[in-house]
Every structure is written in structure tokens, then in C-alpha cells.
C-alpha positions as CSV (number, residue, x, y, z in Angstrom):
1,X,0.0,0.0,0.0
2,X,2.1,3.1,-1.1
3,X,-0.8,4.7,-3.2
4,X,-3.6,6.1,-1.0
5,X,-6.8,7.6,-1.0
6,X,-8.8,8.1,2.2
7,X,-12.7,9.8,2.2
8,X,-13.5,10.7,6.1
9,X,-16.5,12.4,7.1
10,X,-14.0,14.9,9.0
11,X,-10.5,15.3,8.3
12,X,-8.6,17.8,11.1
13,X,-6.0,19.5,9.0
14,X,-3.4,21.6,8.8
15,X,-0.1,22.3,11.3
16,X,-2.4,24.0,13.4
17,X,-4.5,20.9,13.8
18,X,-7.1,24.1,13.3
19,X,-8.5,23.4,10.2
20,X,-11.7,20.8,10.3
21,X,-12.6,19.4,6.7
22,X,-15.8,18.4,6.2
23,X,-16.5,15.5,3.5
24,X,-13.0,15.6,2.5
25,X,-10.1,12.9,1.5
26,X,-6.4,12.3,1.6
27,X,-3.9,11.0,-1.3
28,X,-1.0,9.5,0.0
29,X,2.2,8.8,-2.5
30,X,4.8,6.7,-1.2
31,X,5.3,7.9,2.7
32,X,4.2,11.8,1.8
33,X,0.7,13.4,1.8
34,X,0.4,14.6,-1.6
35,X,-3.6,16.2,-1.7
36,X,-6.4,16.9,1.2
37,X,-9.1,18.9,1.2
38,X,-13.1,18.7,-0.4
39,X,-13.6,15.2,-1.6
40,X,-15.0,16.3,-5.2
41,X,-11.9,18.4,-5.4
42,X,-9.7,15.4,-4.4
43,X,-11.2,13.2,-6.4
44,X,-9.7,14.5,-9.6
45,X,-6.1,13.7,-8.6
46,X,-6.8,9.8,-8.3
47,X,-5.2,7.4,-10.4
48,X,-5.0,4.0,-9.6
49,X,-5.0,4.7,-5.9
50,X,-5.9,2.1,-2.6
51,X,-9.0,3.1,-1.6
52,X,-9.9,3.3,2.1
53,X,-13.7,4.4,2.1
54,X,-14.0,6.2,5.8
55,X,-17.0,8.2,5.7
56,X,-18.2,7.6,9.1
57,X,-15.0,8.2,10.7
58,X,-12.6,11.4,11.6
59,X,-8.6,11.4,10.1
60,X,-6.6,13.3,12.0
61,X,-2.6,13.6,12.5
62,X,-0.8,10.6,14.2
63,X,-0.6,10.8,18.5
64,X,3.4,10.5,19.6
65,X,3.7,8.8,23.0
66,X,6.7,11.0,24.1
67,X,7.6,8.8,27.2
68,X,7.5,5.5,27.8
69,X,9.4,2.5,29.2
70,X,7.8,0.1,27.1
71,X,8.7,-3.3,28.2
72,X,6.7,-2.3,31.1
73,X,3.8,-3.4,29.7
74,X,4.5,-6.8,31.7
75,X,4.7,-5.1,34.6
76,X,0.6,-3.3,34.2
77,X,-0.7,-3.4,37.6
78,X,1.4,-5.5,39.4
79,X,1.4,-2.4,42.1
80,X,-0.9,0.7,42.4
81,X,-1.0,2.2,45.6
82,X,2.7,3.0,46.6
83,X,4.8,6.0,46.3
84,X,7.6,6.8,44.1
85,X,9.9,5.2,46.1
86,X,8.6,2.1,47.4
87,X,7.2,1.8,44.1
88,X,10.4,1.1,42.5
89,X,12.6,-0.1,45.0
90,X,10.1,-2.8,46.1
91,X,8.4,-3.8,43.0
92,X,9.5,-2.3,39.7
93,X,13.4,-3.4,40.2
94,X,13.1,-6.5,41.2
95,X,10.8,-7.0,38.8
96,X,12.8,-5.9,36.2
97,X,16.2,-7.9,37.7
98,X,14.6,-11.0,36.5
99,X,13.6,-9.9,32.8
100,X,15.8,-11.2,29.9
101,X,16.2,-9.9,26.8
102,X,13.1,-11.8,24.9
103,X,10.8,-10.9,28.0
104,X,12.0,-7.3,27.0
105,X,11.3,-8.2,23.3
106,X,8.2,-9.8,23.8
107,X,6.9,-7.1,26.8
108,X,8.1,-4.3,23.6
109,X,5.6,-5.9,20.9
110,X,2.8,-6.0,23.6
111,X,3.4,-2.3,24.0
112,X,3.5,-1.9,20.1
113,X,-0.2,-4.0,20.3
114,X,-1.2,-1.1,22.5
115,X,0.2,1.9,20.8
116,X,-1.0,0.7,17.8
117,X,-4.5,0.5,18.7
118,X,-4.6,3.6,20.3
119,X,-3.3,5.3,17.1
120,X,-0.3,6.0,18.2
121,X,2.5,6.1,15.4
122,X,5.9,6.4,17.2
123,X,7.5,6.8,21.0
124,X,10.2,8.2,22.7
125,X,11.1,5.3,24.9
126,X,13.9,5.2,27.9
127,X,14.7,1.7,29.0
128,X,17.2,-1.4,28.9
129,X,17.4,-4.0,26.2
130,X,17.0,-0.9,23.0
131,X,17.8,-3.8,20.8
132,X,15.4,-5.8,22.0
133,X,12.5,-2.9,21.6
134,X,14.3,-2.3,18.3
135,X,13.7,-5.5,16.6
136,X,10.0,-5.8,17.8
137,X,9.5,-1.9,17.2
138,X,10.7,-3.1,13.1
139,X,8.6,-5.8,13.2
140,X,5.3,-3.9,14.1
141,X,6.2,-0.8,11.4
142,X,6.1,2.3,13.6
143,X,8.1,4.9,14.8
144,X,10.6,5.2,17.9
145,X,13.2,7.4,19.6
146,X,15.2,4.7,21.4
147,X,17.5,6.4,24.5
148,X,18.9,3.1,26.2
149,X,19.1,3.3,30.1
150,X,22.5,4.4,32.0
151,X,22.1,4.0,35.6
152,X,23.6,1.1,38.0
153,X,22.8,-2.6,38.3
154,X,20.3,-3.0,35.3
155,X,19.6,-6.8,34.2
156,X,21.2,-6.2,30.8
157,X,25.0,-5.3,32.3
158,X,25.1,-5.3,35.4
159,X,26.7,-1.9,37.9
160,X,26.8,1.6,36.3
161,X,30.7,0.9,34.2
162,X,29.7,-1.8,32.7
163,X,26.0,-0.3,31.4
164,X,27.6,2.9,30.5
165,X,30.3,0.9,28.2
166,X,27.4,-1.3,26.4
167,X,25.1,1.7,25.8
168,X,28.2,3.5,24.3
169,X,29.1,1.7,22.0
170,X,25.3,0.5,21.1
171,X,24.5,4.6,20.6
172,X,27.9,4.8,18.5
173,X,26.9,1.9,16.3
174,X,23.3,2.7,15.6
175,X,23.8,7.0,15.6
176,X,25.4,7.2,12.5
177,X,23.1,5.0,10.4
178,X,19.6,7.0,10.6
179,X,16.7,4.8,9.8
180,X,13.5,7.1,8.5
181,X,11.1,5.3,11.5
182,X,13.8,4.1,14.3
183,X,16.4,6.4,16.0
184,X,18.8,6.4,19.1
185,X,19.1,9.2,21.4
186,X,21.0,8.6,25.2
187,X,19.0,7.8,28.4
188,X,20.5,8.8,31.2
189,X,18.1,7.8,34.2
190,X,18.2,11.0,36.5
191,X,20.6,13.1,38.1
192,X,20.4,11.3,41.6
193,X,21.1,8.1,40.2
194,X,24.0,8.6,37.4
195,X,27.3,10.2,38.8
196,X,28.6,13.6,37.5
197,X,31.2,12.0,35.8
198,X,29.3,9.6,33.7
199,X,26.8,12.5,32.4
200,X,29.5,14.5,30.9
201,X,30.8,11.6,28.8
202,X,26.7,10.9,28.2
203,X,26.9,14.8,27.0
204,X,29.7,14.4,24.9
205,X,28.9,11.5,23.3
206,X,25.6,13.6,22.3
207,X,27.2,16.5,20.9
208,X,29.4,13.6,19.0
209,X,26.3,12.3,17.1
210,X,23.9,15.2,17.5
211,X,21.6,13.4,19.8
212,X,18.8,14.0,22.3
213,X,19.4,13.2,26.2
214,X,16.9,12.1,27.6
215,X,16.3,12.0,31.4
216,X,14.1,12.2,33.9
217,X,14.2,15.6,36.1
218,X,12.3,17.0,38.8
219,X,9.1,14.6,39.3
220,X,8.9,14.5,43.0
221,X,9.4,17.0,45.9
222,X,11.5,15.4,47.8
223,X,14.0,14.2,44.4
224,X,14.7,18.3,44.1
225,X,15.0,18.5,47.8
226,X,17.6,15.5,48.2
227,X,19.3,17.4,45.2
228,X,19.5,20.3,46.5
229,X,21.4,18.9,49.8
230,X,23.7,16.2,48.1
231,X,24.1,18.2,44.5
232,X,24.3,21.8,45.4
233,X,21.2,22.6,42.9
234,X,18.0,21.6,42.0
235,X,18.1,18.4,39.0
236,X,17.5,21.4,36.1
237,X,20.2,23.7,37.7
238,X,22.8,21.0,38.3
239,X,22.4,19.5,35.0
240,X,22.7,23.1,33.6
241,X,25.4,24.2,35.6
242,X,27.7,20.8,34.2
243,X,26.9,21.8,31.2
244,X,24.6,19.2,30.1
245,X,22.1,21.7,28.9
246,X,24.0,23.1,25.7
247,X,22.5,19.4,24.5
248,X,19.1,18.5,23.2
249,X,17.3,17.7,26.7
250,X,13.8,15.7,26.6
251,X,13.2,16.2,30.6
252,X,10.6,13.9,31.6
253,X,8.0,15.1,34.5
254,X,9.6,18.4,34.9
255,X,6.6,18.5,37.9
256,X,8.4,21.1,40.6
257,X,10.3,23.5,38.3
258,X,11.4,27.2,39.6
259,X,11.4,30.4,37.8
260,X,14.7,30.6,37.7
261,X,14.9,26.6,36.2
262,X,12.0,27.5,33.5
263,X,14.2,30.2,32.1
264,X,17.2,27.5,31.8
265,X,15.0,25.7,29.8
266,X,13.6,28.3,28.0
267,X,17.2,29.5,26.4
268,X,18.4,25.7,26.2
269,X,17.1,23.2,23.6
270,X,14.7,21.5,26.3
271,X,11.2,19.7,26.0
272,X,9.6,18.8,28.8
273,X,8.0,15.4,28.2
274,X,4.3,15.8,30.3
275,X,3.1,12.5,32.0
276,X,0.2,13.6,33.6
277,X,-2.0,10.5,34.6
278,X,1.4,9.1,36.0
279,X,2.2,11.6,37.7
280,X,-1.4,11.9,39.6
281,X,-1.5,8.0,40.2
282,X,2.0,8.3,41.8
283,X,0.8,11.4,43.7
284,X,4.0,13.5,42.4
285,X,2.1,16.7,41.4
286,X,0.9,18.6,38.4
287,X,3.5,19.7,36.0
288,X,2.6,23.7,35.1
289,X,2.9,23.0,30.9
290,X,0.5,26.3,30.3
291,X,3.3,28.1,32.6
292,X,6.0,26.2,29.9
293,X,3.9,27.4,26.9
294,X,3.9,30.4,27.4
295,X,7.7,30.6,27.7
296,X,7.8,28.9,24.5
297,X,9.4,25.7,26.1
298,X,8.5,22.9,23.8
299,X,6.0,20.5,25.4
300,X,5.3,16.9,24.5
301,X,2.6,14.5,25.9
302,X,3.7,10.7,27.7
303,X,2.0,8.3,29.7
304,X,5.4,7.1,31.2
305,X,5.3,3.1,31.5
306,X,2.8,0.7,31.9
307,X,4.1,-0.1,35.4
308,X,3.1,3.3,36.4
309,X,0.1,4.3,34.6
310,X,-1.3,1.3,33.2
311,X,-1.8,2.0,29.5
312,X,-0.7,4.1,26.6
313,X,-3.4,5.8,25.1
314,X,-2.7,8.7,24.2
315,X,-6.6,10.4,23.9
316,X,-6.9,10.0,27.5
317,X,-3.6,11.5,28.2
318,X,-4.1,14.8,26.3
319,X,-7.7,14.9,27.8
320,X,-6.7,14.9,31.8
321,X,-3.4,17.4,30.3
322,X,-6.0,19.7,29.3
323,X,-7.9,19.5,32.2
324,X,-5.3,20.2,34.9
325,X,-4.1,22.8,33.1
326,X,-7.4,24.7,33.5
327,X,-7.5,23.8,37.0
328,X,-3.9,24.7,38.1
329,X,-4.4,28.1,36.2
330,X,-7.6,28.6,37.4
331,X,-8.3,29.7,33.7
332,X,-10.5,27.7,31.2
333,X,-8.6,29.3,27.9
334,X,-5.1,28.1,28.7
335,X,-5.8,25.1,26.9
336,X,-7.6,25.7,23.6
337,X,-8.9,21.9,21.5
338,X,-6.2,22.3,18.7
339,X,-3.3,22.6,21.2
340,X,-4.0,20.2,23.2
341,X,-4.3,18.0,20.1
342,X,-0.8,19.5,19.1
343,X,0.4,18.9,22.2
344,X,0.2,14.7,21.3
345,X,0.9,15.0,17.8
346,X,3.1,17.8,16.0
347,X,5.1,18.5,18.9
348,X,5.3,15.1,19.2
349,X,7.1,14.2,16.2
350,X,9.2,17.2,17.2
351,X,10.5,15.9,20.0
352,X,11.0,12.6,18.1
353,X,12.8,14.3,15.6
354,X,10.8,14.2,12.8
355,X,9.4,17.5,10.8
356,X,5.4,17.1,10.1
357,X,3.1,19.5,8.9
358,X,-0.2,17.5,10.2
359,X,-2.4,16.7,7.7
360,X,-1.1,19.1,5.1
361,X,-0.1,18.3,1.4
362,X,4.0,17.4,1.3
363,X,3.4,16.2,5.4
364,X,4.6,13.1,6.4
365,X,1.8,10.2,5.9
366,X,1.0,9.9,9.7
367,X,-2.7,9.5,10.4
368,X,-5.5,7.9,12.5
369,X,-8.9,7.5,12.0
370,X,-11.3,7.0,14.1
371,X,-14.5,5.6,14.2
372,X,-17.8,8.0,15.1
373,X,-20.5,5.6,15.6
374,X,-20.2,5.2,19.4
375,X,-22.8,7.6,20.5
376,X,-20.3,10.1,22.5
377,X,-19.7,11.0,19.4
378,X,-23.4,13.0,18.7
379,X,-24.2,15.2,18.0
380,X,-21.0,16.5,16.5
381,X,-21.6,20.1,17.2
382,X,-18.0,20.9,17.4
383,X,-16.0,17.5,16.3
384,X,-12.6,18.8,17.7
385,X,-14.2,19.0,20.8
386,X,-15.6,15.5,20.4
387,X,-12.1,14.4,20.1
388,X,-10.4,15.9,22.9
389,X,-13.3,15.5,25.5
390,X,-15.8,12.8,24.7
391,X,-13.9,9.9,22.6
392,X,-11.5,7.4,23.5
393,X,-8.9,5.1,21.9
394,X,-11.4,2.3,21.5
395,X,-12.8,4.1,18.8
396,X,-9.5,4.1,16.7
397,X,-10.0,2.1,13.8
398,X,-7.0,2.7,11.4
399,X,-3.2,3.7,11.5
400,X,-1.1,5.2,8.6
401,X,2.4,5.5,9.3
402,X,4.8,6.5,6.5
403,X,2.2,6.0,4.7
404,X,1.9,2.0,5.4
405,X,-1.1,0.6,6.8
406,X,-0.5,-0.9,9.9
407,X,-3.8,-1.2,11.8
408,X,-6.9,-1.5,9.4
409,X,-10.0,-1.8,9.7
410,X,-9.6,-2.7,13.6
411,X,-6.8,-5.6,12.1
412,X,-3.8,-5.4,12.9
413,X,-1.8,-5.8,9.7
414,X,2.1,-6.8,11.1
415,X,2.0,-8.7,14.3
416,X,0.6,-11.3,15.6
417,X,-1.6,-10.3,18.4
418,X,-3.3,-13.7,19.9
419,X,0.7,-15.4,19.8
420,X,2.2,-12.5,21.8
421,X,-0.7,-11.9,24.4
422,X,-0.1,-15.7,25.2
423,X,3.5,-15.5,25.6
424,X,3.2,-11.8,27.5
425,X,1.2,-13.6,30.0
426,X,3.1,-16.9,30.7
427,X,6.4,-14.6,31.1
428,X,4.7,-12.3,33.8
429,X,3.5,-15.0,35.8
430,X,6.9,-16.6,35.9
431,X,8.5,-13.6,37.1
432,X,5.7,-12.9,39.5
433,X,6.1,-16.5,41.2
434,X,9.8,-16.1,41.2
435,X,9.1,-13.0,43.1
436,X,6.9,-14.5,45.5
437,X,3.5,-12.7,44.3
């Protein structure tokens, strides 16, 4: 499929994610968006094109999931009531201690299930085993920003010299040999938990290859307290004052920022990667992303693992940003629908490193379409509206990335789902009984 035509009832166009097309239809040639707009108009331009007949359904650009750890996914719900730190030193670690690198491949293509059926075309993931999400991320057809994980004592290497030595010369290999759906960026864990030291050769190995760091900062109160007392600064300030910040920086959380951290990030080449629902369930805050907007930080929308926030839908994600935005600003207009649709989409890809235009002609071919029948749908007074506020990723029923077909008509058109469920499920329960759960 590298010829397409698409009729939608509603197409949401343009890089604005402003423009609402009623009736209209899409040509795709090759990976590129090559016509959209009035379907008589469109019409004119086909020759010999697949035809995707939509017309009870809504096109709009792609979602990006710009955080995730995603061989979490075996890891959904195995605790939900703890803190940060109990969370992870009780559960998540040893958890994690006992996967090997197929449970990481296999956990990675349950993720990809998941993304995929939500719509989501590509993610900006920070975890052990990249090659493992690597091969099952090429196997399902979609896009990823893979930073491998540098801290101490993972299950792939072992202590902190021996990780940092793997990932380096993993990033060197795979940096200079861009792939159009697949990249490499550095993961760094957080400043409390990789030495000084080690994030300087992290940076320059970034500035060697031009790539994003990607690290967690500032999610908790009492992470930028123990900072402040063992580091001298708060996590944005210390990483700032080492220098770190003169590289690309995708900060995930960014909850408890200062004024004088948001104008660091505001002259550094910084996006702060929102995880919203995470952050509530884990009772870490609100990050203040209107207060970031306005700054003209960049902004991108996660859902952080599955161990954490239990799924990867990204609809739900945008709607509960929007929503605490409004709340925390105590002002209903912070958030209007086409940026918060932004938010999950162009500035997405942005932060993933790829340029897209939305649905606009000479865009890349990113799309999902959903479904309108389900009756939160009606009446569709104001369909961007209906999107952001009253639909859900159930209702996705297609996904176009590069201009491939990858999830049609509710099929998934590259993996096998039934064969890795089965397997996903027989690996967590080993783990679990290992652990004594």
C-alpha cells in the first residue's frame, strides 16, 4: 500500500491541527501526503489509488507517546498504591532484575499492540534492552526514539561501568546510520542516580552524534530536595550548571520547576515530556505546561510506563493534560482543543525528531482515524471537541504510518496479536512466582 486515497466524514487539518474538513479525503504517494481537502476536489487527482472508504470516521494527525518505558507493559498493575519510592525499589526493580532480553522483546511488541490500537504512530522510549525494543518496534512498522538506560545494576549489564560501556558503544553503532522510523538518542536515568562524571561523557557522546538526552528531572518534591542537599542545585540547575544543557534535553516530568529553572530551559534546547495521569497516580504533582507554553518551552505528551500508569493511550492523556491545566491556572482558555491536540501530535514528532506538517499536502503520511458511531460522538456540534473530551482510543480504527497501513479496519496488519498476548502472560507470571507474588 504506497498509493492512498482516504474519504473521512471529517478530516482535522493543517499544522495547526485548526483546520476541520468536512466531507474531504487524503492521497498519499509513497510515505508523503500529496492532496487533502473537499472530496469532489480530491477526487480529480486519483489514479490507480488504494481506496480506504472512511466516511463515518474522523482522520486526524498521528498521536506520539513521548515517554515511555515500554517493556513495562508486563509489569501493568502488578502495584498501584505506593509512592515513588517504594514503588520502585520494592516492586519495579526486582521486577525488572529477572527480565531477559526476549521478555523485553516480547513485553516491547505488547506495547507496540497497544500503541498501535490507540493510534499512536511512534515513542520516545527510555529503557534497557533498546535492541530488543528495536527489533519488535521493526517488526510492528512504527516509529521510535530509542534512548537506552544508563544507571547502575540493570539486568542487561550489570553496575553503572559496565552499562555505560554497552550503551556507548550501542548509541555509536546505531547513531550514524539513521533509519526514516527508528532512532537512538542517550538515556540517562536521572541526576540522583548517574554520577557527575558519567553525564559528561553521556553529553559528549551527544554532541558527537547530535543526539537527544533524555532523562528524567524534577518529578517528585523530595528528588529536588535531596538534590538540593547532596548536588548543590535543583536536578535542572545541576544538569545546567555541568553543562549538560547546551545538548538537546527531553526532561521527563519536569513536575516542581522554579522560575529561575523555567528560564534555563527556555534558552536551552529543552522539551519537557508531560506524564500527567502518571504523575497523579503516583501522587508526584501537576507539572505547570500552560506556565511552559507560554515561555515557548517545547512540550510533548507521555503516559510514562505501563508499570506506572497502566496503558498508553494517548486520547486519555491529552484529555486529563488539558484538564489540569485549567485547574492549576484557574483559567479555562489556557488550553484551547487544537493545542491540546498539538500537544500529542506535532510536537510530538518534534520531539521525536521528525518535521510534520499535520495533515497538510508534502506532510509526512502519519494518520489515525477513528470511528464515530459510538454515541459520544453525537451530535457532532463541534468535532474537535468530540475528540479531545468525549472519545476514546477504542474508537480508533486505522493507522497510517509512512504511509503504510498498519492497523486497518480494527486488524492489525504486522503482528501477531493472539501469539504474543499468550506469551506476554506466561512470562509475567513466571517472574511474579519467582518473586513470590
Amino acid at each position: 500500500m504506497s498509493d492512498l486515497f482516504i474519504e473521512c466524514k471529517y478530516i482535522i487539518a493543517g499544522s495547526d491541527c485548526n483546520t476541520i474538513i468536512r466531507d474531504g479525503a487524503i492521497i498519499i504517494e509513497n510515505n508523503q501526503i500529496v492532496a487533502v481537502g473537499k472530496t469532489e476536489e480530491v477526487k480529480k487527482l486519483l489514479a490507480g489509488h488504494d481506496k480506504l472508504e472512511r466516511t463515518n470516521h474522523i482522520a486526524i494527525p498521528s498521536y506520539i507517546n513521548a515517554h515511555t518505558h515500554l517493556p513495562e507493559t508486563l509489569l501493568r498493575g502488578i502495584c498501584d498504591n505506593e509512592k515513588l519510592d517504594t514503588w520502585l525499589n520494592d516492586f519495579i526493580w526486582p521486577f525488572e532484575m529477572r527480565m531477559s532480553s526476549e521478555d523485553a522483546y516480547y513485553g516491547a511488541l505488547l506495547g507496540c499492540l497497544e500503541l498501535i490500537e490507540a493510534g499512536v504512530a511512534g515513542f520516545i522510549d527510555q529503557y534497557f534492552y533498546a535492541e530488543s525494543i528495536e527489533k519488535a518496534v521493526t517488526e510492528a512498522g512504527i516509529r521510535a526514539l530509542l534512548c537506552p538506560s544508563v544507571f547502575d545494576n540493570t539486568p542487561e549489564s550489570g553496575n553503572l561501568d559496565n552499562t555505560w560501556k554497552h550503551v556507548r558503544n550501542l548509541v555509536s553503532s546505531k547513531a550514524s546510520n539513521k533509519n526514516n522510523l527508528i532512532n537512538y538518542g542517550i538515556g540517562p536515568h536521572a541526576p540522583y542516580s548517574v554520577p557527575e562524571d558519567c553525564l559528561l561523557e553521556i553529553k559528549d557522546l551527544a554532541a558527537k552524534y547530535s543526539i537527544p538526552i533524555h532523562i528524567h528531572l524534577n518529578e517528585i518534591v523530595k528528588e529536588v530536595e535531596e538534590a538540593k542537599e547532596k548536588l548543590g542545585d535543583t536536578p535542572i540547575e545541576y544538569i545546567h550548571k555541568i553543562g549538560l544543557t547546551e545538548e538537546k534535553i527531553l526532561g521527563a516530568h519536569c513536575v516542581h520547576t522554579t522560575d529561575r529553572e523555567r528560564e534555563i530551559m527556555r534558552k536551552s534546547n529543552f522539551t519537557v515530556l508531560h506524564n500527567p495521569q502518571s504523575n497523579l497516580k503516583m501522587t508526584s504533582g501537576i507539572a505547570p505546561i500552560y506556565k511552559y507554553l507560554d515561555l515557548g518551552i517545547d512540550v510533548a505528551v507521555g503516559t510514562d510506563g505501563n508499570a506506572s500508569n497502566n496503558d498508553l493511550g494517548m486520547i486519555e492523556e491529552l484529555t486529563t493534560s488539558a484538564m489540569l491545566q485549567k485547574y492549576l491556572a484557574n483559567n479555562p482558555k489556557v488550553m484551547e482543543n487544537a493545542n491540546v491536540l498539538k500537544l500529542g501530535t506535532i510536537y510530538g514528532m518534534k520531539a521525536l525528531g521528525t518535521e510534520s506538517k499535520g495533515i497538510s499536502e508534502n506532510s509526512i503520511a502519519d494518520i489515525t482515524i477513528l470511528s464515530l458511531e459510538k454515541s459520544h460522538w453525537w451530535p457532532q456540534n463541534d468535532p474537535l471537541s468530540n475528540l479531545i473530551y468525549s472519545s476514546s482510543s477504542s474508537d480508533v480504527t486505522d493507522l497510517i504510518v509512512n504511509g503504510k497501513g498498519v492497523y486497518l479496519n480494527k486488524e492489525h496488519q504486522s503482528l501477531d496479536k493472539e501469539r504474543i498476548i499468550e506469551k506476554c502472560s506466561s512470562i509475567a507470571h513466571k517472574i511474579l512466582t519467582e518473586m513470590g507474588n
